[in-house]
matplotlib code that plots the C-alpha trace (Angstrom):
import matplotlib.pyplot as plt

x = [0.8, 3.0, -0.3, -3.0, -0.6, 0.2, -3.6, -5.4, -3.5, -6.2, -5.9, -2.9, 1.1, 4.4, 5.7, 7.6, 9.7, 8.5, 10.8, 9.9, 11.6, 9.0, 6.1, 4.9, 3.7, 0.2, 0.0, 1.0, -2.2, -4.3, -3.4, -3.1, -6.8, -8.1, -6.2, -7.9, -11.2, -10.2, -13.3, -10.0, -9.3, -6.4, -4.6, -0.4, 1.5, 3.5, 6.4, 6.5, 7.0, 6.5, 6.7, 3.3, 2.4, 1.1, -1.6, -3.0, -6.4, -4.5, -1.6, -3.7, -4.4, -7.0, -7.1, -4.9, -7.8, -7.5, -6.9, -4.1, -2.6, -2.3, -0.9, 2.2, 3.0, 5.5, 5.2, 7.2, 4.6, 7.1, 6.5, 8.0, 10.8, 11.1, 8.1, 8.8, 5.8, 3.4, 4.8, 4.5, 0.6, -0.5, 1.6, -0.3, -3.8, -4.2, -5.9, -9.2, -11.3, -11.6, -8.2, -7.2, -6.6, -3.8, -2.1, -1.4, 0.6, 2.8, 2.7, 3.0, 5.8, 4.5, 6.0, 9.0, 8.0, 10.6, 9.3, 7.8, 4.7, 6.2, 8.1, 4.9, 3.2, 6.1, 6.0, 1.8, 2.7, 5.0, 3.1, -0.3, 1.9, 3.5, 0.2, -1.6, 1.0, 0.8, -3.1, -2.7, -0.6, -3.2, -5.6, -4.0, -3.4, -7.0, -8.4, -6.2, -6.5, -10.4, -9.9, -8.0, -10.5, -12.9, -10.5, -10.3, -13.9, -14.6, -11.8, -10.2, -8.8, -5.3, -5.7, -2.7, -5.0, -5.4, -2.7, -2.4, 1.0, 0.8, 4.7, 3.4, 1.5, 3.8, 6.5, 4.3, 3.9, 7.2, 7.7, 4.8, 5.8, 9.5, 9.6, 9.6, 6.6, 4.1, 1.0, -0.5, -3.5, -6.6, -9.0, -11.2, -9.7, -8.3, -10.4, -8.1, -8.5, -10.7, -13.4, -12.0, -7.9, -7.8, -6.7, -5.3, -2.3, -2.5, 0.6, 3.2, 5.2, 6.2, 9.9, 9.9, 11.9, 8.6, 6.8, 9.0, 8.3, 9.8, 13.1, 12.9, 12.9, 15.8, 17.7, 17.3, 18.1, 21.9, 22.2, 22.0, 24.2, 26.6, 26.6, 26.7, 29.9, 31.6, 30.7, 31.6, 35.1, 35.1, 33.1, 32.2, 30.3, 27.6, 26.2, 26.7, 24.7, 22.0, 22.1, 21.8, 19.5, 16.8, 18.2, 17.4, 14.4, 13.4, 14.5, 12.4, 9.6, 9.2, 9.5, 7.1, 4.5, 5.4, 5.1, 1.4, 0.6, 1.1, -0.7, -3.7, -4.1, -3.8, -6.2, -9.2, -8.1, -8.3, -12.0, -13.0, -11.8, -13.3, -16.7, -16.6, -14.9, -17.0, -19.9, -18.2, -16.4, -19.6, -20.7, -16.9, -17.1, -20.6, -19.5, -18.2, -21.3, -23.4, -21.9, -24.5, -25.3, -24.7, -20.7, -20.5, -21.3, -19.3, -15.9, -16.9, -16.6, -13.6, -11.5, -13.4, -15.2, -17.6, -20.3, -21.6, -25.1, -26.3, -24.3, -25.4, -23.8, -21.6, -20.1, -20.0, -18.0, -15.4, -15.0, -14.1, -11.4, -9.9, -9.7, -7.9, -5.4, -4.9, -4.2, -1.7, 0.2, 0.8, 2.1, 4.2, 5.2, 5.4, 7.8, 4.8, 2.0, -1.4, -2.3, -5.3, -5.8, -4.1, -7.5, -8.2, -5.4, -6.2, -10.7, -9.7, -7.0, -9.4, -12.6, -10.1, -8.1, -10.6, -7.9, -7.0, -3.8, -2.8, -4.6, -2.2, 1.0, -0.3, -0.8, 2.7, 3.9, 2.1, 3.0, 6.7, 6.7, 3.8, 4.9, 6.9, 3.8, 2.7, 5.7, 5.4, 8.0, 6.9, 10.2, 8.9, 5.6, 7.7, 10.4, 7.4, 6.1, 9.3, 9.8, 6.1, 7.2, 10.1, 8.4, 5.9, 9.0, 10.9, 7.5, 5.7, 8.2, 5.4, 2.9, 5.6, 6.2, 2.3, 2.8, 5.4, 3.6, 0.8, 3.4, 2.1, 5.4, 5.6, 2.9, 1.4, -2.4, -1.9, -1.1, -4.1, -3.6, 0.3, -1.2, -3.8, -2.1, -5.1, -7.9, -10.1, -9.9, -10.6, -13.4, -12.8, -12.2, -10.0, -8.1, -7.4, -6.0, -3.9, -2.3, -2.1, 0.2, 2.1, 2.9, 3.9, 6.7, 7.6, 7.7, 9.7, 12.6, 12.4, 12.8, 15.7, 14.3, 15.9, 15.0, 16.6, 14.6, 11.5, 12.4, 12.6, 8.7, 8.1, 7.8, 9.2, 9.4, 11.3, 9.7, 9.9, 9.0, 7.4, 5.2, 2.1, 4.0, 4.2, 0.5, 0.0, 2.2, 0.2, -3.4, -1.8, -0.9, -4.0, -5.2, -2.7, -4.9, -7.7, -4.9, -3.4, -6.5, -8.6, -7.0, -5.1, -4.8, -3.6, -6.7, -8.4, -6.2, -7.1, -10.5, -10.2, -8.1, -10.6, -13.5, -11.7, -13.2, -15.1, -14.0, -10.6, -9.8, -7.4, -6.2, -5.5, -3.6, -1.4, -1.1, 0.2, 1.9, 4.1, 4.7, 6.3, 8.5, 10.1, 10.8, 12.2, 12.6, 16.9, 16.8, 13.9]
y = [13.0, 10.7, 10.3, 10.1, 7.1, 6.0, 6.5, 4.6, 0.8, -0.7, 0.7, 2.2, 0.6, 1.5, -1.2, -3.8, -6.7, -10.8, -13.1, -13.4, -10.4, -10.3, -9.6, -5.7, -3.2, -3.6, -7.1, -5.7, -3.1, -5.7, -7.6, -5.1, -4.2, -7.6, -8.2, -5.5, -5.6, -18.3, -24.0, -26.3, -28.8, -31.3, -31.2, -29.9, -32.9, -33.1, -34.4, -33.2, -36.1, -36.2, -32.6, -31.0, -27.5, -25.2, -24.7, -28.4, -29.2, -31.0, -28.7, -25.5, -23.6, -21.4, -17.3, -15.6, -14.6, -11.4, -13.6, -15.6, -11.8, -9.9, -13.0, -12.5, -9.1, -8.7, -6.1, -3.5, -3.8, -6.0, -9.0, -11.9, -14.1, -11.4, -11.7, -15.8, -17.1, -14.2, -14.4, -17.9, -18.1, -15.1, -17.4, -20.5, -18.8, -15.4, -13.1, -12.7, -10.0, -8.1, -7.5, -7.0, -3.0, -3.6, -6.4, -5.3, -2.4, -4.8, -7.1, -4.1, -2.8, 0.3, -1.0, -2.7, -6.3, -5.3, -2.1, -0.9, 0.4, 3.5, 3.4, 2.9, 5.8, 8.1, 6.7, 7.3, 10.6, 11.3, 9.3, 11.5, 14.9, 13.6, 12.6, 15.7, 17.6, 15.9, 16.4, 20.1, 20.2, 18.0, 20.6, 23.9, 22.2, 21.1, 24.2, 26.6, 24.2, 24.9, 28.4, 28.3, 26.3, 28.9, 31.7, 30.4, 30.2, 33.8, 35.5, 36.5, 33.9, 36.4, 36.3, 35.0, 34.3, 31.2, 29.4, 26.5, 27.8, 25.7, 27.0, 29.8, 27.5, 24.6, 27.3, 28.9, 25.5, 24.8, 27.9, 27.6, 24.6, 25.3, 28.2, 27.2, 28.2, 28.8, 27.8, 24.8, 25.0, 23.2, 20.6, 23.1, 26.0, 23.7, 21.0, 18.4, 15.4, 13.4, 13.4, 10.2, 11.4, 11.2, 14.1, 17.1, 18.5, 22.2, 23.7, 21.5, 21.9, 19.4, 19.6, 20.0, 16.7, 15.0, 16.1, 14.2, 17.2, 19.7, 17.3, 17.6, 21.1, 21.5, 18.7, 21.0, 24.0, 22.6, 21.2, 24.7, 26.6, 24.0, 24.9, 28.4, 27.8, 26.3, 28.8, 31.8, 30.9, 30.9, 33.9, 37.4, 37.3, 39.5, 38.0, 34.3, 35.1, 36.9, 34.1, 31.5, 33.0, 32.7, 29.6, 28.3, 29.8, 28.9, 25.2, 24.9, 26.0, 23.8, 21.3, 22.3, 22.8, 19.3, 17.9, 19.7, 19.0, 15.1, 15.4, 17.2, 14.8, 12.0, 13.8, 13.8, 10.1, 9.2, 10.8, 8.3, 5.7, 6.2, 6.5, 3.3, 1.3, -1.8, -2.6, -6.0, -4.4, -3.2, -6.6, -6.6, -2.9, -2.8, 0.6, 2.4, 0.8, 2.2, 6.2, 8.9, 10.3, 14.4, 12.9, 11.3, 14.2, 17.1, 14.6, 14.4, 17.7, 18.5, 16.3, 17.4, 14.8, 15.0, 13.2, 10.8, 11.5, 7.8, 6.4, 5.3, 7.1, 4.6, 4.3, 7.9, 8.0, 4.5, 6.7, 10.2, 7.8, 6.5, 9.8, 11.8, 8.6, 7.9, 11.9, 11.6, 8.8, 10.3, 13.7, 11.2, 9.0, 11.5, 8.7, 6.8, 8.9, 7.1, 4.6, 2.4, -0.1, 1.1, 1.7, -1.7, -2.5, 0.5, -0.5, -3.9, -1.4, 1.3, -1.0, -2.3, 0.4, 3.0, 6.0, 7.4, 8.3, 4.9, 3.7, 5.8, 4.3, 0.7, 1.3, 2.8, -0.1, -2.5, -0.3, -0.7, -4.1, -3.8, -0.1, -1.6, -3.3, 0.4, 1.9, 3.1, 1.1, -2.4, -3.9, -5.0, -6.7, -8.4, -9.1, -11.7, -12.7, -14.0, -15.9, -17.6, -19.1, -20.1, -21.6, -23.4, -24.1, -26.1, -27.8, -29.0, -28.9, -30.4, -27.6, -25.4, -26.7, -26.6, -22.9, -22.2, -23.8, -21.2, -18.2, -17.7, -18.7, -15.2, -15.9, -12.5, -14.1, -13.8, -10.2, -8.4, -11.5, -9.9, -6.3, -6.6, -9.2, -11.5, -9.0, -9.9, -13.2, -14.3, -12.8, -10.1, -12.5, -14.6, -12.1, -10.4, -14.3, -14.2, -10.7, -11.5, -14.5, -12.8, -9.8, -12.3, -13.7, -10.4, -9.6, -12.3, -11.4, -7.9, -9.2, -11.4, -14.6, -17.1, -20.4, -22.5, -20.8, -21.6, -25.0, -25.2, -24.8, -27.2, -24.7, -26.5, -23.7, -20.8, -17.3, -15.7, -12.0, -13.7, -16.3, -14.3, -16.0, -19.3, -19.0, -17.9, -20.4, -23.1, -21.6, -21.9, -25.4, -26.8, -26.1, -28.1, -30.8, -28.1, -26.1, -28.8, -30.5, -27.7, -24.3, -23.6, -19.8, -17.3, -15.9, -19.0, -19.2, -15.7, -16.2, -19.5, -17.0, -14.1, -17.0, -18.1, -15.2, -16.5, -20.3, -20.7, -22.0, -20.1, -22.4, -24.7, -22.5, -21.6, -25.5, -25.9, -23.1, -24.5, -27.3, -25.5, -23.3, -26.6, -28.1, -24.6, -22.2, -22.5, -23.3, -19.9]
z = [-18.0, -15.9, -13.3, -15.4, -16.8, -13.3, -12.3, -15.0, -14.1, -16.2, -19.4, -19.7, -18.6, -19.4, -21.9, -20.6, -21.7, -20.8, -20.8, -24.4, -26.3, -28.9, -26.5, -28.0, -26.0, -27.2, -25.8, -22.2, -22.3, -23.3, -20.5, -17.6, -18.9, -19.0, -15.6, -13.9, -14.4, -8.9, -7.3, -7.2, -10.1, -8.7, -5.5, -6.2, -6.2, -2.7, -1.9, 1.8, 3.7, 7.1, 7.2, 8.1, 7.3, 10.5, 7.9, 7.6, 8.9, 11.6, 12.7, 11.8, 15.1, 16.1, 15.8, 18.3, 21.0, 23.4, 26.5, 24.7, 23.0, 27.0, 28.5, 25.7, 27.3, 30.6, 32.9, 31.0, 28.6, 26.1, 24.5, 25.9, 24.1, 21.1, 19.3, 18.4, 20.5, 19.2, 15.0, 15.3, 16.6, 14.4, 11.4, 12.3, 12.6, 12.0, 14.3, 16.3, 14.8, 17.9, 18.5, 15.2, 15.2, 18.3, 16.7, 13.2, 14.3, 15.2, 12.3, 10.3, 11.7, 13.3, 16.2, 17.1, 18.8, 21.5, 22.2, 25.3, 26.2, 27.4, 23.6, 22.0, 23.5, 22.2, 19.2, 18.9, 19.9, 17.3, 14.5, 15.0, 14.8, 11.5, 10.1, 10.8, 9.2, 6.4, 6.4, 6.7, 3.4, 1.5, 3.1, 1.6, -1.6, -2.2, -1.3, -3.9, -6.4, -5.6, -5.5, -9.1, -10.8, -9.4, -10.5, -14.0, -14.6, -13.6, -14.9, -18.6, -20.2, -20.5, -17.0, -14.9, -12.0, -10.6, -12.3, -10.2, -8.8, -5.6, -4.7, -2.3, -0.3, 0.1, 1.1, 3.7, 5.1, 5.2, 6.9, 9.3, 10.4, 10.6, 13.0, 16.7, 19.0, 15.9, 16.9, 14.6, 12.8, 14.8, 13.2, 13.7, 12.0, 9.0, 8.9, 6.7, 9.7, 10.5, 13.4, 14.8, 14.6, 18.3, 20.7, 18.6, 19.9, 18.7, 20.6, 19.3, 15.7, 13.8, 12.5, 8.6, 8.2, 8.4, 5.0, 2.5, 0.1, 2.6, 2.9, -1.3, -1.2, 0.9, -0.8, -4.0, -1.9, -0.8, -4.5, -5.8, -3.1, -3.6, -7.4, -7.0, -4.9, -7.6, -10.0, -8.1, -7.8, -12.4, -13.2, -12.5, -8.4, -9.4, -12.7, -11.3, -8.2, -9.9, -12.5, -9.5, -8.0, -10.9, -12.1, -8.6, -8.2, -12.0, -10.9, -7.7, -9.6, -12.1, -9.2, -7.4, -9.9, -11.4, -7.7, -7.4, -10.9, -10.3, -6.6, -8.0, -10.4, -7.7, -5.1, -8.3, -8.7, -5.6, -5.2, -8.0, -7.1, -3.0, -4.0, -6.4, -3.2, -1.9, 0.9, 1.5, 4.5, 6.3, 8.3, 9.6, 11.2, 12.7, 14.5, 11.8, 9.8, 12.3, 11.7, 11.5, 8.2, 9.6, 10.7, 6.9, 5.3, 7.7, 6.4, 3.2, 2.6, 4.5, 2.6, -0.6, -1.4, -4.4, -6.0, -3.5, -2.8, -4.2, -1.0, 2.1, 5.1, 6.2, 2.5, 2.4, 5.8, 4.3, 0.7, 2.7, 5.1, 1.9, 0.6, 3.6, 4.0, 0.4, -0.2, 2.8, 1.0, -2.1, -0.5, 2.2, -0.8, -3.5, -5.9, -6.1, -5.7, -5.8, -8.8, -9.3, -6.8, -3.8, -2.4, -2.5, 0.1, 2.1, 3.0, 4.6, 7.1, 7.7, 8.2, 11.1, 12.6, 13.8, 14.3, 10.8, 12.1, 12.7, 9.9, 7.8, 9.4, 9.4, 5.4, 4.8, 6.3, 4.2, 1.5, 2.2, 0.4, -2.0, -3.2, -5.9, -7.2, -8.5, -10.0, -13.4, -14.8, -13.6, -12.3, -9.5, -10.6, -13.6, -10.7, -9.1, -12.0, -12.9, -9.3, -9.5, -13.2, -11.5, -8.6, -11.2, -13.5, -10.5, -9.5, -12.7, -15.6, -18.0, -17.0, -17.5, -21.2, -21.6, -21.0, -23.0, -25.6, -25.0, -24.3, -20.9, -19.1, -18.3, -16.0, -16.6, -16.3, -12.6, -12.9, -10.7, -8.0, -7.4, -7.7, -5.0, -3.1, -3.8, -2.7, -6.1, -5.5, -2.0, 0.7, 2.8, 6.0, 3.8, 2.6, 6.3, 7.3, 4.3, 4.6, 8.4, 7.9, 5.0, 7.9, 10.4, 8.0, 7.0, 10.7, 11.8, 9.3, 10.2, 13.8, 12.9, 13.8, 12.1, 10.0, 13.5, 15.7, 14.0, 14.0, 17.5, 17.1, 14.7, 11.8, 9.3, 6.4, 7.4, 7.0, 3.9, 2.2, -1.1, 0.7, -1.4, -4.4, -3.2, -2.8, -6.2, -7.7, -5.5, -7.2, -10.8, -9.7, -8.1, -11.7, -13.4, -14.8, -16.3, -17.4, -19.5, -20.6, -21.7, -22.5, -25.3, -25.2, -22.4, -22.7, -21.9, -18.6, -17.6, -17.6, -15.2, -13.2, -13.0, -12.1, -8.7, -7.7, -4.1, -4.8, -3.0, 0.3, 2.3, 4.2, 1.4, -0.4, 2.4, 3.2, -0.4, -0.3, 2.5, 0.5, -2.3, 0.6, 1.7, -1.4, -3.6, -1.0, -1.1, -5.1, -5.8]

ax = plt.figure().add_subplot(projection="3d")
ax.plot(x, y, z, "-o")
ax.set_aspect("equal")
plt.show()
């Protein structure tokens, strides 16, 4: 039940409080429904000065271009001065299209800015084993809870066939993986990766620390001997061991089947969701656009993908990509699982990066600071919503009081713009310069390069992790005047939200957004 909850973000929530006590939880569902399912009004009052924003029409730069992105590199294959010279021209511009899938690695965090090619080539090395470990599990899961389903519909209904136990095959996983010199399963043999994974290395193991639900298990595992330890020194040895023993093995299997239970869940989910995804992507990959409908179909079904014969291959091919990286995720980040809308911030990443494997690690480290937008008890999305009322609080006290007046301070009419980190409601190419100069901040704190140093480039606001707020907070205010003139209803102000949809101007919003860094950033 806690992912189908999780899973359906746009009918169903856990309820959560505003900063109005009163709001009900029925309220809350109506919203996250309407929310899931914009054109400017006035410019945001500024007060900048002579301060210019790297985003203006006259400071704004021009994409970082391939000759401009090798010339940053030395001869140890590291970039020069730390990162600052290459954060700061992705910040100002975003990036060319064509070298998109090497650079966001780096902005993603994939790689360290101070690593070396030789570093980066271990690490690739390390990242593919990981991921096609994790691929293999998704693999034997999918195909006994196949073999189950099958299982139930042939056999008695007394029948304990077929269960959906998935302990057995998680364990001989584990165990497959953890003893040295076992040969791994091939793509060939298994067939959970995809076609364009790269070289397989089918010699090597991969040590059980890297499935996070074989590090669960033996979490569990030293919890319970510990346990037993302390109980065997109060009570008779050979009724306490036998009693640990199927307490432990009692405990681990309700844990497992509640792991599987929630995964199984996620992985039909997931296949919904995939084959509903978006074309918008296909003028911005012509190659993977261009992939051959016999391809499409072989991945399809090896990850299990059903009910796509109305797609065209390509789509086909995008859905079956979402599905093997999405089904990763949620065994790799089994807290959060999958929920609606993930898959949204996934197709821009995997119409760039053409390698699943490093499609995977460039979308766990995006997910790193939007994860908390899909937990099932909201603090995190009521944690931003909370700093973009602030921001317009600090701004505009008289919109503020208009929206008190309307009980919309909460700001939750901006809900599916903090979600999907404004994928609704800009273009695809918008949306990539966005995200691109969001990852550069987050990137240049990571780094530790501090508000002085970019100063020393004439970067007047520092780098910041909620710049995506700012933004927002600058799209509620560039509506100020319709806002206050014409709505009288939140519902009023989520339809004007829902209707930017196509009408904003990146660059505008990020230009205003600056403004609203400079002024707030120490008080927010």
């Amino acid at each position: 039940m806690r992912a189908l909850r999780r899973s359906h973000t746009s009918n169903s929530s856990s309820p959560s409080s505003s900063s109005s006590s009163s709001s009900s939880s029925s309220s809350w569902i109506h919203l996250r429904s309407v929310l899931l399912v914009v054109a400017s009004s006035s410019p945001v009052p500024t007060d900048r000065g002579s301060l210019k924003s790297p985003w203006s029409r006259r400071r704004r730069k021009h994409a970082l271009l391939p000759k401009q992105w090798k010339s940053l590199f030395g001869p140890d294959g590291k970039l020069c001065d730390g990162g600052v010279k290459f954060l700061k021209k992705v910040r100002s511009g975003g990036v060319d299209p064509s070298i998109r899938a090497e650079v966001w690695p780096f902005l993603l965090g994939v790689y360290d800015v101070n690593s070396t090619k030789e570093e980066r080539e271990s690490i690739k090395t390390h990242k593919r084993k990981e991921y096609e470990n994790l691929r293999r599990q998704c693999w034997r899961i999918l195909k006994h809870s196949e073999e189950s389903f099958e299982s139930k519909e042939t056999s008695e209904p007394c029948s304990n066939e077929g269960s959906g136990d998935f302990s057995q095959v998680l364990d001989s996983s584990i165990l497959e993986d953890s003893v040295p010199g076992t040969k791994s399963i091939s793509i060939e043999e298994e067939g959970p990766m995809s076609e364009n994974t790269g070289q397989h290395n089918q010699d090597s193991t991969v040590p059980p620390s890297d499935s996070p639900l074989e590090g669960n298990c033996e979490e569990e595992t030293n919890s319970s001997d510990s346990d037993s330890s302390e109980d065997a020194g109060t009570s008779q040895p050979v009724i306490t061991m036998e009693e640990t023993i199927e307490s432990e093995e009692n405990s681990k299997a309700g844990s497992e089947a509640h792991k599987t239970e929630d995964f199984s869940t996620w992985q039909r989910i997931i296949r919904l969701d995939a084959v509903r995804a978006n074309s918008e992507w296909i003028r911005y990959s012509p190659s993977q656009a261009a992939v051959s409908e016999i391809k499409a179909h072989r991945f399809a079904e090896r990850v299990g993908l059903k009910d796509y014969d109305h797609l065209e291959p390509c789509r086909i091919f995008h859905a079956a990509r979402l599905v093997s990286i999405l089904d990763a995720y949620a065994l790799y980040d089994s807290e959060i699982g999958y929920c609606q809308g993930m898959s949204d911030l996934l197709s821009p990443i995997i119409s760039v990066v053409e390698e699943d494997y490093e499609a995977f690690w460039c979308f766990v480290g995006f997910m790193k600071r939007a994860r908390h937008n899909f937990r099932l008890d909201e603090v995190g999305i009521r944690r931003q919503l909370k700093i973009v009322s602030k921001i317009i609080k600090c701004k505009d006290s008289y919109l503020y009081r208009h929206l008190e007046m309307l009980q919309a301070e909460d700001c939750f009419f901006v809900y599916r713009m903090v979600v999907v980190l404004f994928r609704r409601e800009l273009s695809f190419e918008q949306t990539l310069c966005l995200w691109e100069v969001m990852w550069a901040d987050q990137a240049a704190i990571r780094a530790g390069i501090t508000k002085s140093a970019w100063g020393r480039m004439r970067l007047r606001a520092p780098p910041t992790d909620d710049l995506l707020l700012y933004a927002i907070a600058a799209c509620v205010l560039q509506r100020r005047k319709l806002i206050i003139e014409k709505y009288s209803s939140m519902d009023e102000i989520i339809r004007e939200c829902n209707s930017m949809a196509g009408h904003l101007d990146v660059w505008k919003l990020l230009d205003d957004a600056h403004d609203l860094v400079v002024t707030l950033h120490d008080k927010i």
